[in-house]
C-alpha positions as CSV (number, residue, x, y, z in Angstrom):
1,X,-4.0,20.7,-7.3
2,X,-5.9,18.3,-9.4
3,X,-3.7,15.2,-7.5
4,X,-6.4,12.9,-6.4
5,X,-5.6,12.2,-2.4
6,X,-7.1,9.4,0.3
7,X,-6.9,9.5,3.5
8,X,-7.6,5.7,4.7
9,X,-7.0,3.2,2.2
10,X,-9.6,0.9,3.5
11,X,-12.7,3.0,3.1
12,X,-11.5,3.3,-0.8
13,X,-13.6,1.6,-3.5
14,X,-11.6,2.2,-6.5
15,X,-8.1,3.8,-8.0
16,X,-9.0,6.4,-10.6
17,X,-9.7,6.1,-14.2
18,X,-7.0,7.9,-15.1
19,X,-3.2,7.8,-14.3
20,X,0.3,5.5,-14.9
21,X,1.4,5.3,-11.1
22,X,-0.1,5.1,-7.4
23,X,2.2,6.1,-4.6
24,X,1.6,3.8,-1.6
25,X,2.6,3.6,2.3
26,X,1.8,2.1,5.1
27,X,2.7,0.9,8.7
28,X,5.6,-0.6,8.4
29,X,5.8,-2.5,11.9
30,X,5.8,-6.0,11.0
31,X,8.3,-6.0,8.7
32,X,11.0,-4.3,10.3
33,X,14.1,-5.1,11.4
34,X,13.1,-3.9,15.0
35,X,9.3,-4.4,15.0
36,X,7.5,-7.6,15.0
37,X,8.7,-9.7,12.1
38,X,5.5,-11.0,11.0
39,X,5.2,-9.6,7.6
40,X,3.2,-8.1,5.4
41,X,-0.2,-9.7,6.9
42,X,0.8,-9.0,10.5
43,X,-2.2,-6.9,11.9
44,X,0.2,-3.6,12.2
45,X,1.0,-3.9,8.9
46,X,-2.1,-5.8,7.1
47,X,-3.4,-2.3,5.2
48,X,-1.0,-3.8,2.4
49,X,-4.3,-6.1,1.7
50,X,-6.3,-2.9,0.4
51,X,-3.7,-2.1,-1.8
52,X,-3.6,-5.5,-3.2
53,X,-7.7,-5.1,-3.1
54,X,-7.3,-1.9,-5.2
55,X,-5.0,-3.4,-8.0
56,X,-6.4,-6.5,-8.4
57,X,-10.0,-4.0,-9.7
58,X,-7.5,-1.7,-11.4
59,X,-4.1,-2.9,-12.9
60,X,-2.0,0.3,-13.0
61,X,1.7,0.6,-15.2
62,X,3.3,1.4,-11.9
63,X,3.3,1.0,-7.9
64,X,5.8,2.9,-5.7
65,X,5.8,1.5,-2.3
66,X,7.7,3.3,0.0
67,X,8.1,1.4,3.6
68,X,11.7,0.0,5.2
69,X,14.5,-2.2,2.8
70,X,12.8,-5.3,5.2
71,X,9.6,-5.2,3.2
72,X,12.0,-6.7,0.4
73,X,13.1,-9.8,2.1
């Protein structure tokens, strides 16, 4: 009950003081095997750039991304 949730990634300023680990999704796309192929930047699946926004303020222990095996290649 005490879980911190956001809804949309890009109207958050900063990860919270506290914790070890951020759990992280988004659209995935541009970097499937049967959407776009454009990557990580395409505009479908650019919200990885707030994530990257967030981490750079606040280095955390841990990131679980969860999109398709493609984000990996």
């Amino acid at each position: 009950p005490s879980t911190r949730l956001d809804g949309d990634i890009r109207f958050v300023d900063s990860l919270p003081e506290r914790g070890l680990i951020a759990f992280i999704g988004f659209p995935c796309s541009d970097v499937s095997a049967a959407g776009s192929k454009l990557g990580v930047f395409g505009p479908q699946s650019g919200l990885v750039r707030d994530v990257f926004r967030l981490i750079e303020k606040r280095r955390l222990p841990w990131l679980t991304f969860e999109n398709v095996p493609q984000l990996l290649t």
